[in-house]
C-alpha positions in Angstrom: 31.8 3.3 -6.6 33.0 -0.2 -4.6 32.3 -0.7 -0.8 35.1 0.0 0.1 35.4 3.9 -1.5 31.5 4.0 -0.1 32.9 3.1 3.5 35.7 5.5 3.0 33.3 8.6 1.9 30.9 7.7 4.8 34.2 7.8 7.2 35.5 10.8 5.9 32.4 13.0 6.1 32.0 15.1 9.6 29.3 14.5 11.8 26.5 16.9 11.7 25.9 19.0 15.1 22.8 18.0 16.0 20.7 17.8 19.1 20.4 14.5 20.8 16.5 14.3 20.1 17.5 14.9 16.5 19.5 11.7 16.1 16.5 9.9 18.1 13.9 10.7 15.8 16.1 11.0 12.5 15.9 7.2 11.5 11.8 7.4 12.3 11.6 10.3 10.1 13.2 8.9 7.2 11.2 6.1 7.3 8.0 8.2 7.4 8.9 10.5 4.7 9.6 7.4 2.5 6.5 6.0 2.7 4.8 9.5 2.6 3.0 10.2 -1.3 4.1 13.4 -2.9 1.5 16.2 -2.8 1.7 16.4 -6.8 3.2 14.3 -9.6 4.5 15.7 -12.1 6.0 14.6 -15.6 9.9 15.0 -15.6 10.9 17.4 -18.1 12.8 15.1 -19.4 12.9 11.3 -19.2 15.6 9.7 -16.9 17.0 6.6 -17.3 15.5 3.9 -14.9 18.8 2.9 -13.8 20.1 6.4 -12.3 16.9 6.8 -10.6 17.5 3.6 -8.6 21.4 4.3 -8.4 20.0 7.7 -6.7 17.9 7.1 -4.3 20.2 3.7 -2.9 23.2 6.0 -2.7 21.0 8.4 -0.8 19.6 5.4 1.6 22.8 4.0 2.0 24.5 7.2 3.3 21.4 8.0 5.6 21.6 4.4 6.9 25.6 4.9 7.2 25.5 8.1 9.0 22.2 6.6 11.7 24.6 3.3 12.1 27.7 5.2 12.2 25.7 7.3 15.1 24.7 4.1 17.4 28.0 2.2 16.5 29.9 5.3 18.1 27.3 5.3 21.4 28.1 1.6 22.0 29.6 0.6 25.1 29.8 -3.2 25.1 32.9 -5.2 24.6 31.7 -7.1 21.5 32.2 -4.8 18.3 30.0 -7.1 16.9 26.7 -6.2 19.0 25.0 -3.6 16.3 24.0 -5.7 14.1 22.3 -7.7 17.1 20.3 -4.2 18.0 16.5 -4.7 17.3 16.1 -0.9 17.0 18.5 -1.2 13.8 17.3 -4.2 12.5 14.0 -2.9 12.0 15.0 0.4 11.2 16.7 -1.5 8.1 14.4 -3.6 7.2 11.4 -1.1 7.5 14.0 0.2 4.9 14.2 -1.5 1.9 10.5 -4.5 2.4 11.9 -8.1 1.2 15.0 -6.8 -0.4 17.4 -7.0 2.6 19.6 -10.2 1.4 22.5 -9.4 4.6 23.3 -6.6 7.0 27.5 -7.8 7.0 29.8 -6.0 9.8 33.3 -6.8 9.8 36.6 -4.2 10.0 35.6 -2.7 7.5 32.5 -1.3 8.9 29.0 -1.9 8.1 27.5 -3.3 4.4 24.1 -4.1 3.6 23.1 -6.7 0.6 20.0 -5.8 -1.1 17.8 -7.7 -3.7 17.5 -6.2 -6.7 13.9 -7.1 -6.6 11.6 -7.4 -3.3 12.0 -11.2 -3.6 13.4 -12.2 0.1 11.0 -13.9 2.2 9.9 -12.1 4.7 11.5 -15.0 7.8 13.6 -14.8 11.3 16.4 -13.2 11.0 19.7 -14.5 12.4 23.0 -13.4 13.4 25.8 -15.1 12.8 29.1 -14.4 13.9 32.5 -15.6 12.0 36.2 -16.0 13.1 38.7 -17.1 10.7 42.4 -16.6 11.5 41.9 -13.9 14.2 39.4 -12.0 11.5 35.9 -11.6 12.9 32.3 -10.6 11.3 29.1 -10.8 12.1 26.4 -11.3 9.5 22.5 -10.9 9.7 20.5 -12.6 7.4 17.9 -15.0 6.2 17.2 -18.8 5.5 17.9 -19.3 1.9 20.6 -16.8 1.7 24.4 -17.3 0.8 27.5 -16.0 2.0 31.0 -17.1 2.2 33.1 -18.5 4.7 36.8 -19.5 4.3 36.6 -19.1 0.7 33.5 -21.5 0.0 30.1 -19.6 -0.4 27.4 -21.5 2.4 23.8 -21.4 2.4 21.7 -20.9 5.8 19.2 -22.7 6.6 16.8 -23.0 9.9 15.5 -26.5 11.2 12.3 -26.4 12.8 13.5 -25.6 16.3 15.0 -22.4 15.3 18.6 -24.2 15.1 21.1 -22.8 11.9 23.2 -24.6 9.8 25.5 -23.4 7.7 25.7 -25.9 4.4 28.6 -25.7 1.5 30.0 -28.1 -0.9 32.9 -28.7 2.0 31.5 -27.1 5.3 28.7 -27.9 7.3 27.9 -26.1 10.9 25.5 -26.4 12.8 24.6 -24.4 16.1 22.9 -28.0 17.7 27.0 -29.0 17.4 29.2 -25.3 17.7 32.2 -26.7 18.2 32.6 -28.8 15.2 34.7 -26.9 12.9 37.9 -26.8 11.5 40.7 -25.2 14.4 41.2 -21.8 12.8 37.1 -21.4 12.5 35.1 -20.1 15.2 31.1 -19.7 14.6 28.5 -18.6 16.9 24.6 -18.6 15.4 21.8 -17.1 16.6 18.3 -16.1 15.5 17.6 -12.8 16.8 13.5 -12.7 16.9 13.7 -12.1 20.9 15.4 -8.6 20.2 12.9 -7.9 17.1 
């Protein structure tokens, strides 16, 4: 299953009724019965493959994180589309999550994908957002120093100066939020970190 037959599931499948404390306490709940130890262990019957285990229990994250995100995305009232992933609640929420696998929360018109690490290998650092507008398409990306994404076709790294400035470093772009407005006509970039909303 792609992203984009994930997104179209999550879209597809109805709301549950619910009482409004429900959906308050839902993502805490999760997070608790995660980290929770079972009352007894007890030997599979038969072994399963390590692989469908992990493939599991990620699908099943990823639709509980889709369905709590889908929630607050639908109670927004701000102009800016792009303001959920700037939401401290749901950045910690997320990262409470999946410890040091979180690579990039990425929100664009498609809706809402998260990157994960296949190992617990991403320092543990200041999030930022960063918001991207090429050609009249926007999204907004939360993630790390050190990580990569791309932007107009050529994959970046981010990186943090000492004064909590980012710069965005590829083979042909470089951006920095100390100079915003030096980019190319048809790219617009705004850079953040978000620590005072963490």
């Amino acid at each position: 299953m792609n992203n984009r037959e994930l997104d179209d599931l999550l879209r597809s499948a109805p709301v549950p009724e619910r009482e409004p404390d429900y959906w308050r306490d839902f993502p805490g709940e999760i997070t608790r019965r995660l980290r929770r130890p079972d009352a007894k262990v007890q030997a599979p019957a038969r072994p399963r493959p390590p692989l469908l285990a992990w493939g599991i229990g990620f699908a099943a994250a990823c639709l509980a994180i889709g369905f709590v995100i889908g929630h607050w995305h639908g109670r927004m009232r701000t102009a800016d589309a792009y303001a959920l992933l700037q939401n401290g609640k749901v950045l910690r929420e997320v990262l409470a999550l999946f410890p040091n696998r979180v690579r990039a929360i990425v929100q664009d018109e498609h809706g809402v994908q998260l990157v994960l690490s296949d190992q617990p290998d991403v320092p543990n650092s200041t999030p930022f957002w960063i918001k991207v507008c090429e050609r009249g398409q926007c999204r907004a990306v939360v993630t790390f120093s050190g990580q990569e994404f791309k932007i107009a076709g050529e994959r970046v790294e981010v990186l943090a100066d000492a004064q909590g400035r980012v710069m965005l470093v590829g083979d042909r772009l470089f951006w920095s939020s100390a100079e915003p407005n030096r980019t190319s006509a048809n790219l617009r970039i705004q850079a953040r970190p978000v620590t005072q909303t963490l």
